[in-house]
TIDRENTI-617119 format. One record per residue (C-alpha): y, x, z; residue in one letter. Coordinates in steps of 0.2 Angstrom, whole numbers, padded with zeros to 4 digits, always signed. Last residue first. Layout:
BEGIN
YXZa ...
This chain:
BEGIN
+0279+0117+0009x +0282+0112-0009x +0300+0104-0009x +0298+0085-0011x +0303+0078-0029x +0318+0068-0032x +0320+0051-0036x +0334+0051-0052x +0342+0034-0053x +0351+0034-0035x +0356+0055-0036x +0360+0052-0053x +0372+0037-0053x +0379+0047-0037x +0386+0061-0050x +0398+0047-0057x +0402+0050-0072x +0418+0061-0078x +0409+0076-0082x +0397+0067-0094x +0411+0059-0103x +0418+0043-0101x +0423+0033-0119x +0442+0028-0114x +0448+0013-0105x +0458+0024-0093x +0447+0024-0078x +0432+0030-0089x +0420+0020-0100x +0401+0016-0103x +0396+0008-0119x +0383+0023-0124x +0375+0019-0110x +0373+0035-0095x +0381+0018-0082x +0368+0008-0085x +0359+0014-0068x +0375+0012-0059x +0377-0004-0063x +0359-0011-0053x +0369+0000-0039x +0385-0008-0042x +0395+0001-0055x +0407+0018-0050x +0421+0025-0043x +0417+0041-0030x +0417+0052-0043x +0437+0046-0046x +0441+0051-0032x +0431+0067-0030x +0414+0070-0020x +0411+0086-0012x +0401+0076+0001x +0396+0061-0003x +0405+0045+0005x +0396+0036+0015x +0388+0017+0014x +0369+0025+0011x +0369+0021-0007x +0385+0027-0010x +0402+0019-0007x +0415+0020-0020x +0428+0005-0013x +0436+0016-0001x +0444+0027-0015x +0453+0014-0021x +0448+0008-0039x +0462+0006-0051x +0460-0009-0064x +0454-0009-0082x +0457-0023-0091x +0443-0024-0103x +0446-0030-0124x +0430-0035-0129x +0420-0037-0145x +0424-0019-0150x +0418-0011-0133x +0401-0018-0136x +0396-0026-0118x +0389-0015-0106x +0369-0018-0104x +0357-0028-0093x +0339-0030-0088x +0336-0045-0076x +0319-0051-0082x +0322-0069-0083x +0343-0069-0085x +0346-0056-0097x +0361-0049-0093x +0376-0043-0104x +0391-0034-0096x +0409-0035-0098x +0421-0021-0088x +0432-0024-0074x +0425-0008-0067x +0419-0013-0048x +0418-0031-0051x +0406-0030-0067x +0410-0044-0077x +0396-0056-0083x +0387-0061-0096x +0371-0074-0103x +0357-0072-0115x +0353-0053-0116x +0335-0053-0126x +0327-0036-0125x +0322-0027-0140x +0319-0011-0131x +0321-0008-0113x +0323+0012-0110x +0316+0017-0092x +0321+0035-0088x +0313+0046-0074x +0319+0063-0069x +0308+0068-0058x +0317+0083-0047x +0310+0100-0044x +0318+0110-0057x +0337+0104-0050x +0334+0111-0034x +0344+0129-0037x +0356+0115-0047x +0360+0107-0033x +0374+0115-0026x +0387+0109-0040x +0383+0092-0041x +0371+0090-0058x +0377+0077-0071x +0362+0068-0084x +0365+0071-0100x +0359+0058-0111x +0355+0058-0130x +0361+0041-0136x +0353+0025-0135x +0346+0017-0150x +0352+0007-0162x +0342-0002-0178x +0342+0008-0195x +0352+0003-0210x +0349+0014-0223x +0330+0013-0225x +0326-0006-0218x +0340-0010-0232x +0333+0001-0245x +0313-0008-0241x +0320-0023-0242x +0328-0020-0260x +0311-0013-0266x +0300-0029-0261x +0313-0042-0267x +0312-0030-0282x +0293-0034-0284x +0294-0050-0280x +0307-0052-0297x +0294-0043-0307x +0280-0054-0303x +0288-0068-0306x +0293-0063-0322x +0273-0057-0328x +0269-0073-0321x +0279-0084-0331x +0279-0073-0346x +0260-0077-0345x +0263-0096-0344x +0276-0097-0359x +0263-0087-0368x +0251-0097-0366x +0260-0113-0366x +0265-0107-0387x +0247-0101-0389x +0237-0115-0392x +0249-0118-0406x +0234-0124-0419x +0229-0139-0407x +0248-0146-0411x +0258-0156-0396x +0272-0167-0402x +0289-0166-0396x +0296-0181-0405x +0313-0182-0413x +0320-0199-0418x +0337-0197-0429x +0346-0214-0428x +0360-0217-0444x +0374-0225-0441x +0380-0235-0457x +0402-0240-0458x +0405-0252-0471x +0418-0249-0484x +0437-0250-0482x +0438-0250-0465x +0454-0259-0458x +0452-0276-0467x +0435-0278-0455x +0424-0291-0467x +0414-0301-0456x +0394-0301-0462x +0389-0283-0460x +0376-0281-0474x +0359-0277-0468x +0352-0263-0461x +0335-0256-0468x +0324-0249-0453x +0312-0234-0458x +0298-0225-0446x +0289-0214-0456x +0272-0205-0449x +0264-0192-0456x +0248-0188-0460x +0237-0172-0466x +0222-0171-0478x +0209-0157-0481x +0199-0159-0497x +0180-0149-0497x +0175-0147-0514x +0164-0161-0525x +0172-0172-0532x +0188-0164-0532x +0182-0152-0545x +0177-0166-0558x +0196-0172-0556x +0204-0152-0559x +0208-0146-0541x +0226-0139-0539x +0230-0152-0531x +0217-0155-0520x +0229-0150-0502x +0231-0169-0497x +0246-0175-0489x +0244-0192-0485x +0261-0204-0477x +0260-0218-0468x +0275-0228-0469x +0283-0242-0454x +0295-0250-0461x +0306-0262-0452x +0316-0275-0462x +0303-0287-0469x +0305-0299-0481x +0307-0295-0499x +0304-0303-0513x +0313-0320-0506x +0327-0318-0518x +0341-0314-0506x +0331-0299-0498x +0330-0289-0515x +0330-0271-0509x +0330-0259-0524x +0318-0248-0530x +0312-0231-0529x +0322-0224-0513x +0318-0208-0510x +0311-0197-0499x +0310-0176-0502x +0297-0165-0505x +0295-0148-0499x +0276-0137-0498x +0276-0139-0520x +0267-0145-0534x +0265-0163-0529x +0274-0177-0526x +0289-0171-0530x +0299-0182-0526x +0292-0193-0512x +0293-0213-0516x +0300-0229-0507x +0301-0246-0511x +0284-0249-0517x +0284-0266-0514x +0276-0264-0497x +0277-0245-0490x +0266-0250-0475x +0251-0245-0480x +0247-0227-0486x +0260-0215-0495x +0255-0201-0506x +0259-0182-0507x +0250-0168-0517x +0249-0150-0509x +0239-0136-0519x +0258-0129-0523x +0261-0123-0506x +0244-0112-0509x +0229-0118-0496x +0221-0108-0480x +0234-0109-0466x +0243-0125-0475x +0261-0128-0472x +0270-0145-0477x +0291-0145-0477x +0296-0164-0479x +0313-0168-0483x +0325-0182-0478x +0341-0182-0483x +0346-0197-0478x +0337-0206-0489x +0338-0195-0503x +0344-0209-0519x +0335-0213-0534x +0338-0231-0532x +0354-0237-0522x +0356-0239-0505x +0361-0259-0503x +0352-0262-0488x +0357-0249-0480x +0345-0236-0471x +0340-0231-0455x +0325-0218-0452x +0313-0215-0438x +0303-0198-0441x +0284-0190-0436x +0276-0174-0438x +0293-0167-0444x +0288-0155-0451x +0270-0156-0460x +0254-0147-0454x +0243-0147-0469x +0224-0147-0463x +0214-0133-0462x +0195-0133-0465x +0196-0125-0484x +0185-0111-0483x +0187-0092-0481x +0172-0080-0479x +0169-0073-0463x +0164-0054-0463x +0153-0048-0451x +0151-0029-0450x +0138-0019-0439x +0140-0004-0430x +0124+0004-0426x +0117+0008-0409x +0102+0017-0403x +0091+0018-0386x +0076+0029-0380x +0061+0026-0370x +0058+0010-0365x +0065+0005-0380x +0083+0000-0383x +0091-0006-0399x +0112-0007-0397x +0122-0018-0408x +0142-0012-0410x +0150-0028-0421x +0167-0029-0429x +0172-0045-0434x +0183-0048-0451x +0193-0064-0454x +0199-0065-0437x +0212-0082-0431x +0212-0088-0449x +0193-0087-0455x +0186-0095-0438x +0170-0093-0433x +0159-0108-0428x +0150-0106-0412x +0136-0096-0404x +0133-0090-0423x +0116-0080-0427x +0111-0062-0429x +0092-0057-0430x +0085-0042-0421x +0070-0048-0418x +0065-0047-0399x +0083-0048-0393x +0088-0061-0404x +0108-0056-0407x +0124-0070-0403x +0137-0069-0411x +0155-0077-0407x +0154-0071-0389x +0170-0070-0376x +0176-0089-0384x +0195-0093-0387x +0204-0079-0389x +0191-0071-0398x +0175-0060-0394x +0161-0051-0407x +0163-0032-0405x +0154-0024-0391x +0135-0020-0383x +0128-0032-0393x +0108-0031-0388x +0092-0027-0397x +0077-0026-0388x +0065-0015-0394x +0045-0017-0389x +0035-0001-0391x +0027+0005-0405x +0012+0015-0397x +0016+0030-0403x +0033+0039-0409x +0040+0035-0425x +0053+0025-0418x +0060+0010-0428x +0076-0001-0429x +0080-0019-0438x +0093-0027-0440x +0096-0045-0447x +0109-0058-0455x +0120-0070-0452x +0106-0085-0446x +0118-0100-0442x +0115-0105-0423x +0131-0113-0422x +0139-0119-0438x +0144-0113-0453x +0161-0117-0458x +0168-0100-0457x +0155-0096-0472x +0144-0080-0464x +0145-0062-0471x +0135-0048-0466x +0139-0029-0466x +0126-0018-0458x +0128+0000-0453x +0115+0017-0455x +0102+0007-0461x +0085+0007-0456x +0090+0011-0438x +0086+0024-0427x +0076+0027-0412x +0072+0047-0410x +0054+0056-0410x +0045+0065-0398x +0046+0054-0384x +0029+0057-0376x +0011+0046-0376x +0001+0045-0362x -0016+0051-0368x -0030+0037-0361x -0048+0046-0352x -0059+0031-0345x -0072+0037-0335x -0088+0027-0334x -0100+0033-0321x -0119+0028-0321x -0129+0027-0307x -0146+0035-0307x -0163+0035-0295x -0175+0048-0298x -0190+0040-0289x -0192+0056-0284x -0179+0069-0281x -0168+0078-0289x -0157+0061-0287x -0145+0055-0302x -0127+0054-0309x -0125+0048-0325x -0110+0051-0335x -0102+0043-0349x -0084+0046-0355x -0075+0033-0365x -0061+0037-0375x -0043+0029-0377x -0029+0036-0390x -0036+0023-0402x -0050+0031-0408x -0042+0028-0425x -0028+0035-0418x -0035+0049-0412x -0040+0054-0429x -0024+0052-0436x -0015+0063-0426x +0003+0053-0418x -0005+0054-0399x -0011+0071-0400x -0024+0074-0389x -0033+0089-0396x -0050+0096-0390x -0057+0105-0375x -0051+0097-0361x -0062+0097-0343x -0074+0088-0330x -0081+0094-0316x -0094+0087-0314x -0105+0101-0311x -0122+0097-0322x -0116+0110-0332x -0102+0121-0331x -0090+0115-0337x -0093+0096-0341x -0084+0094-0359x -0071+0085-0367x -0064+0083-0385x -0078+0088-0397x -0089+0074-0393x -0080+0061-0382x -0073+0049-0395x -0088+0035-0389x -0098+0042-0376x -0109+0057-0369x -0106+0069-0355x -0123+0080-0348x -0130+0072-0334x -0124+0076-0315x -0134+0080-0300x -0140+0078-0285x -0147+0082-0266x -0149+0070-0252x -0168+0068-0252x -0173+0085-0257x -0169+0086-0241x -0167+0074-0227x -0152+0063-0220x -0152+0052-0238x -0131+0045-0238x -0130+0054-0257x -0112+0059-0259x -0099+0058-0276x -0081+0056-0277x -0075+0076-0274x -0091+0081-0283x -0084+0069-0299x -0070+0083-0302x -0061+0077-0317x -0046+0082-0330x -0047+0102-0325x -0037+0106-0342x -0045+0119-0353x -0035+0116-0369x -0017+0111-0364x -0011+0094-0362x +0002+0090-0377x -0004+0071-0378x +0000+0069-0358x -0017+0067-0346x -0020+0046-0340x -0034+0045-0330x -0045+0030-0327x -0059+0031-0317x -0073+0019-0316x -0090+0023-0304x -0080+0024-0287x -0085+0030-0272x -0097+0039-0277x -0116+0035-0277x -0135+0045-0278x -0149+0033-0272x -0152+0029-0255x -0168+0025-0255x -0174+0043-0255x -0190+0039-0238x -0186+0049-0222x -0197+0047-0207x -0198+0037-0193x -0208+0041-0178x -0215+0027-0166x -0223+0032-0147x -0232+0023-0139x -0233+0020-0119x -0247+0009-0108x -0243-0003-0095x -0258-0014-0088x -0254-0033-0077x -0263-0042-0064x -0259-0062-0061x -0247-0066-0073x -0246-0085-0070x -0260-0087-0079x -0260-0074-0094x -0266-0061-0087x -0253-0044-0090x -0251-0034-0104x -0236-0022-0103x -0230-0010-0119x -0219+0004-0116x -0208+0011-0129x -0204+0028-0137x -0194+0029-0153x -0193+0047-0165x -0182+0047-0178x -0167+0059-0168x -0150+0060-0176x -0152+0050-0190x -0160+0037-0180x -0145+0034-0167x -0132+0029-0184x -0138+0030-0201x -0151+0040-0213x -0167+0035-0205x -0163+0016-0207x -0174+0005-0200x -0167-0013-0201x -0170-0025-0188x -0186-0032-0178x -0203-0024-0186x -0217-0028-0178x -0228-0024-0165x -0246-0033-0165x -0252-0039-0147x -0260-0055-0150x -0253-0068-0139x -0236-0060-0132x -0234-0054-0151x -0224-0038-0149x -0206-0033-0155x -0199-0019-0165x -0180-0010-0168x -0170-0018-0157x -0175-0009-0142x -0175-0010-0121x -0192-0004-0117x -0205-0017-0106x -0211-0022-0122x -0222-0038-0120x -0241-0043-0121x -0250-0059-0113x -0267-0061-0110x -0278-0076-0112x -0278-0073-0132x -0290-0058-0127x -0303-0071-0124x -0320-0060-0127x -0321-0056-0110x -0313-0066-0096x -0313-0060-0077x -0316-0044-0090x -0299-0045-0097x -0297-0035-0113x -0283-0027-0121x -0279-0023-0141x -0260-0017-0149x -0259-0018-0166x -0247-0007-0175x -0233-0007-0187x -0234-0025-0192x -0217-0028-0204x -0208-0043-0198x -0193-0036-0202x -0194-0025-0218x -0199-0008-0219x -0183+0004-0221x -0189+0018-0213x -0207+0026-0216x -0221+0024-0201x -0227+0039-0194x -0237+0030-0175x -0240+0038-0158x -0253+0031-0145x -0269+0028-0151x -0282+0021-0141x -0282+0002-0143x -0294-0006-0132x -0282-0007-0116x -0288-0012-0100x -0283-0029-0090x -0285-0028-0070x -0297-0038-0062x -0293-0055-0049x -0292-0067-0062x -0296-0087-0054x -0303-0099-0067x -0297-0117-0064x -0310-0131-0065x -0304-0145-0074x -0309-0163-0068x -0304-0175-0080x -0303-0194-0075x -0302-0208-0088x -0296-0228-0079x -0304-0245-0075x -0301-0261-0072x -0312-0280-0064x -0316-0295-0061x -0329-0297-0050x -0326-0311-0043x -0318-0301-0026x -0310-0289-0035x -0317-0274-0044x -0312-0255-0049x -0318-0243-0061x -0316-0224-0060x -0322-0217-0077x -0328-0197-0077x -0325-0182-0087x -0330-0167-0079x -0322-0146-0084x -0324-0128-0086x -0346-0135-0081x -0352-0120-0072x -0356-0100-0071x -0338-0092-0076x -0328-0106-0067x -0338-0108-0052x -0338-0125-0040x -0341-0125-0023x -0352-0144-0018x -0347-0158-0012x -0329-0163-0020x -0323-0179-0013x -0311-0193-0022x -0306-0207-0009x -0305-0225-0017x -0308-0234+0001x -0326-0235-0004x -0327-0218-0005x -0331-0210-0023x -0342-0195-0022x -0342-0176-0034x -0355-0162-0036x -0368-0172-0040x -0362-0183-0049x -0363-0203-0055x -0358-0208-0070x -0345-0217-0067x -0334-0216-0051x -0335-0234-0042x -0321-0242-0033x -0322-0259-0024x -0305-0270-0017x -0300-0276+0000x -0299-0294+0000x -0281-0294+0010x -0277-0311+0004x -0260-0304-0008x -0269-0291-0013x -0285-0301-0018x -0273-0312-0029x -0262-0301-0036x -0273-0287-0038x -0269-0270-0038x -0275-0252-0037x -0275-0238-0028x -0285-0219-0030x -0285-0207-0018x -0287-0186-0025x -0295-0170-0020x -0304-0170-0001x -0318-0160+0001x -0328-0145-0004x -0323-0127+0000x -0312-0118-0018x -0322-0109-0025x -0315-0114-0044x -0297-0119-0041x -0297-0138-0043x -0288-0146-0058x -0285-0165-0060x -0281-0174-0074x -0279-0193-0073x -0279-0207-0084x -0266-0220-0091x -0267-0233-0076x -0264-0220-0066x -0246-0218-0074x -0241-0234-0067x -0250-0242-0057x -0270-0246-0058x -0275-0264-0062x -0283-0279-0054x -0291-0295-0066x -0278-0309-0064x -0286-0327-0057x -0273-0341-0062x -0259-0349-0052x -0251-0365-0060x -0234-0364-0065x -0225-0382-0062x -0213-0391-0075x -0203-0404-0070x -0197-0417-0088x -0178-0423-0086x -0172-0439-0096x -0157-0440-0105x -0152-0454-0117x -0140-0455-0134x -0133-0467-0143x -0123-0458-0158x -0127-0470-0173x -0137-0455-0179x -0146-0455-0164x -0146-0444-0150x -0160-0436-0135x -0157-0425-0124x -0172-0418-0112x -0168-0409-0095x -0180-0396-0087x -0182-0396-0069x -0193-0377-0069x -0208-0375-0054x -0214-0359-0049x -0203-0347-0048x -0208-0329-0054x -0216-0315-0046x -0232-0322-0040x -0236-0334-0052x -0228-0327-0067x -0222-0335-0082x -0219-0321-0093x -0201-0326-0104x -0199-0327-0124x -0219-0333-0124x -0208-0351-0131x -0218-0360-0121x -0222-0379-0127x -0215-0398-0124x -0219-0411-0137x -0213-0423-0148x -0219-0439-0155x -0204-0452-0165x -0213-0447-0181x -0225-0433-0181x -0227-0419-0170x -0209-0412-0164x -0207-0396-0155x -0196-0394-0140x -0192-0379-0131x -0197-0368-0115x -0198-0351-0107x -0178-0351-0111x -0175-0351-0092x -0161-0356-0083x -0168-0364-0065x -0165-0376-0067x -0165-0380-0084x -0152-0387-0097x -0149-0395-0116x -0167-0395-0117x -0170-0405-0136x -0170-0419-0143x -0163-0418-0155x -0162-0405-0169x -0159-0419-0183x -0154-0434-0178x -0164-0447-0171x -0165-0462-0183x -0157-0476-0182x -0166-0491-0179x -0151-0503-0175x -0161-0511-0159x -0162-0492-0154x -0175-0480-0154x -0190-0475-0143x -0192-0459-0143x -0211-0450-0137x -0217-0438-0124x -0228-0423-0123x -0229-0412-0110x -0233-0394-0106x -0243-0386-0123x -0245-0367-0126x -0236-0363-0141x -0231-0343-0133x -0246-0338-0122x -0249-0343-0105x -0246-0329-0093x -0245-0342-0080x -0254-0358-0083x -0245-0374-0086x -0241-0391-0077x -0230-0406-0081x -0221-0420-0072x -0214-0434-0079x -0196-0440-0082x -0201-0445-0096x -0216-0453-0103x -0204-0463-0116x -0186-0457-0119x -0177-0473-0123x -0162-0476-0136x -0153-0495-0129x -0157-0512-0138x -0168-0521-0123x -0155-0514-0111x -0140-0521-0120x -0150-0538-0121x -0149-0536-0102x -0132-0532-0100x -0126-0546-0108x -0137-0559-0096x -0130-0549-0084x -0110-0552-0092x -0113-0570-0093x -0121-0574-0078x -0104-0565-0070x -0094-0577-0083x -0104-0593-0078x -0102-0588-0060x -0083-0588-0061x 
C-alpha cells in the first residue's frame, strides 16, 4: 500500500515537471492613470510542456477581469514573451475610477494543456493640471451696461483633482492687467471704474489663468462688451412723402427708400429697425435698410385698385435694441394706369356654318359682342378692328362699316359653283384686333366661315333595276353582282345600301346579303334552283339626307345538284331457285325521279353484291322505269353458286344523255338502292296434292325519311294546330250557348201580404230581405208544422223547401191552436188557416217559390200567413 501511494507522488511529480507554466505570474503590476493606449503593465513569459507544443494561436490572453474592463490585452514580443499593455479603449482615472484590476491570463497549447495565472494591476495617481467646467472652459462673454457703478461682474471656478481634493485653494490671474477691471484672489471679477460706450473701449479681451499648488496650471478668453444705452428718439432723413409709380412692377420692385438716423449712434442707421405699421399686401420694407418694395402684383385695372389707385401706409423706425424709442412717419403711393392689357375676346377662332342660299347682306359676325380691353383708363381701353383679309375672303365677305366688326355676306355661297369648290366651301377670315393706344398691342382672330350644304338634288340609281344571275351551286359569299346610287348634291355623302324585301325561303329569312358601304350583292348561303328559281330583290340606298330603292332581279341558273330519288328506296325479294332467265322478278319495277334531269338521262347499274351476275335491270338506261330480271340461272348443284341471300346495290346515275368526253367533265348525280333478294330452294318432300310448288313471296316496306319532303311533317304539324285550334274554338262557343240558355234559379218576385188595417202604416216599415246565393244544403228535414221537406245546411243554418217534384208531401190539417205567433197569442183578425204556418226560422222561407197551401197546392200570396210579415219585416217607429 505504500509502494502504490509512493508510486502515484513520484507520478505526480514527473507530471509537474512536464505541465504548461505561466512564468512571472501571478504578479503585481502598476500603471499611471490617463496613460496612453500601448502603455506597458507586466510582462511575463510561457513555459511549454515536456511535448513542446506550441501555444496556440491567440493564447494567452484575459479571459476575465474584476472588475470588467477592457482597459487591457495581451501582446506577444517574441517567442514564448508576451506582455500586458492598455488598450486606451477606457480612461484610467485615479479619482473616478477603481484603482486596482484582478486580471486573469489563459494560456493553451496545441496538445490542449492549458494554465491560468491571474496578473493585479494597480492605477498610480498622477499630478493633473486644473481646468474650468464646462462651458467656461470655452470662453466667456460678458456685457455690462455702459454707466453702470463699479463692482461685482462675474466668479470664476475651477478644478483640480488633486488640490481639490486637499483643499489647496487654487490662484487666478486676469491678463493683462487693467485699470478698469481686478481679479480677486477667490476668482471674483470687479469693474473699478464707469465705463462709457460712445467715449471708451466697445469691448476688453482679457485671459484668466489659474494655478495649483506646483504651479501647474489653465487658462480661459474673456470678452467684455460695453452695452450702449439709447435714450433719443430716431428722426427721419427722407422728406418726401407721396410717390407715382406705374402698376404692374414686379415683386421686389424698390419704390422708395426710406432714411432715419439715431443720434445715441450717428452714422449707424443699420441699428435701426423699420416696419409698415398699415395692413397691405401690396409693399414691404427692409427692417435694416428701409427701402419699400413691391409684395404682389399691382394691377390698376382689377379689384380695390381700380376703384381708388391711391395707397397710404405708415412706416415706424424704432432702435434697434430691444426697441427702445421709435418715429412714425406716413407715405402715400399712387398707381397709375400703364395699356398692358392688350385688346382680347373671348375667343379668337369662330366657326360658323351659313346655308349655300344665304342671301347678300347677311349679318354673319359681330366681334364687339366678343371683344373688351380690361385697361381702367382711356385711351387705354379703347380699340379697333383691321380691315378682313384671308384665303377665299376677297369678294365674298366684308366688315361693314369699317373697323366695326361686324362682319357680313357679300358674295355667292353656292355649294355646287365651281369656284367654291376649289375653295372648298371653307374660307378663312382674318382679323386683327388692336389698341388706339401705344404700344399698339394686336391679337389676331381667325373665323372660319363653312357653307352647310342643302338637299337640292334626289338619290338615284345608275340603273333603273338590276338583273343578276348566280349558278345555284355557288357558294356563300359569292359576289352576284353590284349597285350603285349617286346624289349630285355636295359633299358626297356616305350611302348605305340595305335590302328592304325580297331575298327569303322556306328555309333561310336572307338568301342575299348587300355590303352596305359598297353596294355589292353576295350569297349568305347557297340558292336553290328548284325551291325558287327567280328572286326578287327591293335594295334601298340612304344618305343622310335622302333614300332610294330599285328593284333588283337575281336569277339562279339551274345545275345538276339533285340526285335521283327512286321508289322503293329499299326492297326484300324471294325468289325460286329455279326462275327462269329473262323473267320479272316479281314484278319488280323501279320508278327514278330527278328535280333537274330528263327521265331519259337515267342509266342503271348494280354494285357488289350481285355475284355471277345473276341479275340485271331492263332498260338500263333511257327511261325513269326499269324492271328486275333474272339474267342467268342459278346453278347450286355444281358448286357455281353458293350463297342464297342477295344483298344488291343498285346506281342510278343521271349521265346518260352525256356523250363519254362529256361525262368527264360535267357534274353526275348518283342515287342508291338497296335490294334485298333471298332464292328459295326446291322443297324436298313431294306433296301429291299440289301439283307444283307453292312460292310465298315477302314484300318489305320501309318508311324512309327524304331531306327533299321537308314539308310533309310541316304540313302535318300545321294542320295540327290549325285543327286544334278550331276544335277549342267550338268548345268555347258551345259553352257560351249553354251558360246563355240555361240560366241558374232565382227567387221569384215576392209580394209581401199586408193585414187589412195596416196599410196607412205600411210606408213606414223596413222591409228587409236576405237572399243566400249559392248556398250548400247538406242535410233534410221535415217541417213539423206543414209536413213538408226542407233542406238545411248544417254550418250556417240557411235552409230552403225541397223541390216539390222530388217529393211527394202528406199534408195534414193543422188545428187552429197549433198557429201561435211570436208572442204565443193569436192575432187579431186572424183566419184559420192565417193562423197555420212554419216555425219562426220557417216562417221566413215561407215567400219561396216551393211554399204550398193546406191542399198541396202552390200557396198564393193571399193565402200565406200574414204573421210571416209581421216577424220577417221589423217595422219602423212612428216619427214623434
Amino acid at each position: 500500500m505504500q509502494a502504490a501511494i509512493l508510486s502515484l507522488l513520484l507520478l505526480g511529480a514527473l507530471s509537474e515537471g512536464q505541465a504548461l507554466h505561466l512564468i512571472h505570474l501571478p504578479a503585481t503590476g502598476n500603471v499611471a492613470e490617463n496613460s496612453p493606449p500601448e502603455t506597458s503593465v507586466h510582462k511575463f513569459s510561457v513555459k511549454l510542456s515536456a511535448s513542446l507544443s506550441p501555444v496556440m494561436p491567440g493564447f494567452p490572453l484575459i479571459i476575465n477581469s474584476s472588475p470588467l474592463t477592457e482597459a487591457f490585452r495581451v501582446n506577444w514580443l517574441s517567442g514564448t514573451d508576451f506582455e500586458v499593455v492598455t488598450t486606451g479603449k477606457e480612461q484610467l482615472d485615479f479619482e473616478t475610477g477603481p484603482h486596482i484590476f484582478d486580471l486573469q491570463i489563459y494560456v493553451k497549447d496545441d496538445v490542449g494543456v492549458t494554465d491560468l495565472q491571474i496578473l493585479t494591476v494597480q492605477v498610480t495617481d498622477v499630478n493633473e493640471p486644473p481646468e474650468f467646467q464646462g462651458n467656461l472652459a470655452k470662453g466667456l462673454d460678458l456685457s455690462i451696461v455702459e454707466g453702470a457703478n463699479p463692482g461685482f461682474l462675474y466668479q470664476f471656478e475651477a478644478f483640480d483633482p488633486e488640490d481639490t481634493r486637499q483643499n489647496i485653494p487654487l490662484s487666478y490671474f486676469l491678463i493683462p492687467s487693467s485699470e478698469n477691471f481686478t481679479m480677486s484672489n477667490n476668482a471674483t471679477l470687479f469693474s473699478t471704474t464707469e465705463l462709457d460706450f460712445e467715449a471708451g473701449h466697445r469691448s476688453y479681451h482679457f485671459v484668466v489663468e489659474v494655478r495649483d499648488s506646483q504651479g501647474l496650471k489653465a487658462s480661459t478668453a474673456l470678452r467684455i462688451n460695453i452695452v450702449n444705452i439709447n435714450d433719443e428718439v430716431p428722426r427721419f432723413t427722407s422728406p418726401r412723402r407721396v410717390y407715382r409709380i406705374p402698376e404692374e412692377l414686379g415683386p421686389g420692385t424698390i419704390v422708395a427708400n426710406i432714411t432715419a438716423e439715431d443720434p445715441d449712434d450717428k452714422g449707424f442707421t443699420s441699428f435701426l429697425l423699420y416696419s409698415i405699421t398699415t395692413v397691405n399686401s401690396y409693399f414691404m420694407i427692409n427692417q435694416l435698410t428701409g427701402t419699400i418694395q413691391v409684395a404682389r402684383r399691382l394691377n390698376r385695372d382689377a379689384g380695390e385698385l381700380r376703384q381708388n389707385p391711391a395707397i397710404s401706409l405708415e412706416v415706424l423706425v424704432k432702435d434697434r435694441p430691444f426697441g427702445g424709442q421709435e418715429n412714425r412717419k406716413q407715405i402715400t403711393f399712387i398707381v397709375e394706369d400703364i395699356n398692358d392689357n392688350p385688346s382680347t375676346c373671348t375667343k379668337f377662332t369662330f366657326s360658323i356654318m351659313v346655308p349655300e342660299r344665304a342671301a347678300k347682306g347677311t349679318l354673319l359676325l359681330d366681334l364687339n359682342k366678343f371683344c373688351f380691353d380690361d385697361d381702367s383708363e382711356a385711351p387705354n381701353n379703347q380699340f379697333n378692328f383691321t380691315t378682313p383679309s384671308g384665303v377665299g375672303s376677297s369678294g365674298r365677305f366684308l366688315q361693314d362699316p369699317a373697323g366695326s366688326g361686324k362682319i357680313v355676306l357679300i358674295g355667292d355661297l353656292d355649294y355646287e359653283n365651281p369656284s367654291n369648290l376649289a375653295a372648298g366651301n371653307k374660307y378663312t377670315v382674318i382679323i386683327q384686333v388692336q389698341d388706339v393706344a401705344p404700344p399698339y398691342y394686336k391679337n389676331n382672330i381667325y373665323i372660319y366661315i363653312l357653307t352647310s350644304p342643302e338637299n337640292e338634288f334626289p338619290l338615284v340609281f345608275d340603273s333603273p333595276s338590276y338583273v343578276f344571275a348566280v349558278s345555284e351551286l355557288s357558294p356563300a359569299r359569292t359576289r352576284i353582282g353590284q349597285v350603285h346610287a349617286t346624289d349630285k348634291d355636295l359633299p358626297q355623302g356616305d350611302i348605305v345600301y340595305s335590302i328592304s324585301t325580297g331575298g327569303a325561303s322556306l328555309q333561310y329569312p336572307n338568301i342575299f346579303w348587300i355590303n352596305p358601304q359598297t353596294g355589292e350583292l353576295q350569297l349568305v348561303t347557297k340558292a336553290d334552283y328548284e325551291t325558287s328559281p327567280v328572286h326578287i330583290l327591293r335594295v334601298q340606298a340612304t344618305n343622310s339626307e335622302d333614300s332610294s330603292s330599285v328593284t333588283v332581279t337575281v336569277n339562279i341558273l339551274e345545275e345538276n345538284d339533285e340526285k335521283p330519288i327512286c321508289t322503293p328506296n329499299s326492297y326484300f325479294l324471294a325468289i325460286p331457285v329455279d326462275l327462269k332467265v329473262g323473267t320479272n322478278i316479281q314484278n319488280f319495277k323501279l320508278t327514278c325521279t330527278d328535280l333537274d334531269s330528263s327521265p331519259r338521262s337515267f342509266r342503271y347499274s348494280i354494285g357488289p353484291g350481285n355475284i355471277n351476275r345473276h341479275f340485271t335491270f331492263s332498260p338500263n338506261a333511257g327511261s325513269n322505269v326499269t324492271s328486275l330480271l333474272l339474267a342467268t340461272r342459278f346453278d347450286y348443284a355444281s358448286g357455281l353458286d353458293k350463297i342464297w341471300n342477295y344483298k344488291l346495290l343498285v346506281y342510278i346515275t343521271d349521265d346518260n344523255l352525256l356523250s363519254g368526253r362529256k361525262r368527264a367533265g360535267a357534274l353526275v348525280e348518283t342515287g342508291t338502292v338497296t335490294l334485298s333478294i333471298s332464292v328459295i330452294p326446291r322443297p324436298t318432300t313431294v306433296v301429291t296434292t299440289t301439283p307444283r310448288p307453292r312460292v310465298t313471296y315477302q314484300i318489305l316496306r320501309k318508311n324512309v325519311y327524304s331531306p327533299s319532303a321537308w314539308y310533309v311533317p310541316f304540313v302535318i304539324t300545321l294542320g295540327s294546330v290549325l285543327l286544334l285550334g278550331l276544335l277549342v274554338s267550338l268548345i268555347v262557343l258551345l259553352a257560351k250557348a249553354i251558360y246563355r240558355h240555361c240560366p241558374r234559379k232565382t227567387g221569384k218576385h215576392r209580394t209581401f201580404l199586408v193585414k187589412k188595417g195596416e196599410m196607412k202604416d205600411a210606408k213606414r216599415e223596413l222591409v228587409v230581405e236576405t237572399i243566400q246565393m249559392n248556398t250548400v244544403f247538406d242535410g233534410e228535414a221535415k217541417d213539423p208544422v206543414t209536413g213538408a221537406i226542407y233542406e238545411f245546411n248544417s254550418k250556417s243554418g240557411a235552409r230552403r223547401w225541397k223541390d216539390p217534384l222530388t217529393q211527394m208531401p202528406k199534408w195534414k190539417e193543422s188545428r187552429p191552436q197549433e198557429a201561435v205567433t211570436g208572442e204565443g197569442t193569436k192575432p187579431p183578425g186572424g183566419s184559420d188557416k192565417e193562423r197555420d204556418g212554419l216555425s219562426s226560422k220557417a216562417q221566413a222561407e215561407d215567400a219561396g217559390p216551393g211554399s204550398r197551401n193546406q191542399d198541396g197546392r202552390p200557396s198564393t200570396p193571399k193565402e200565406r200567413n200574414p204573421a210571416l210579415k209581421s216577424q220577417a219585416s221589423p217595422k219602423l217607429h212612428p216619427e214623434k
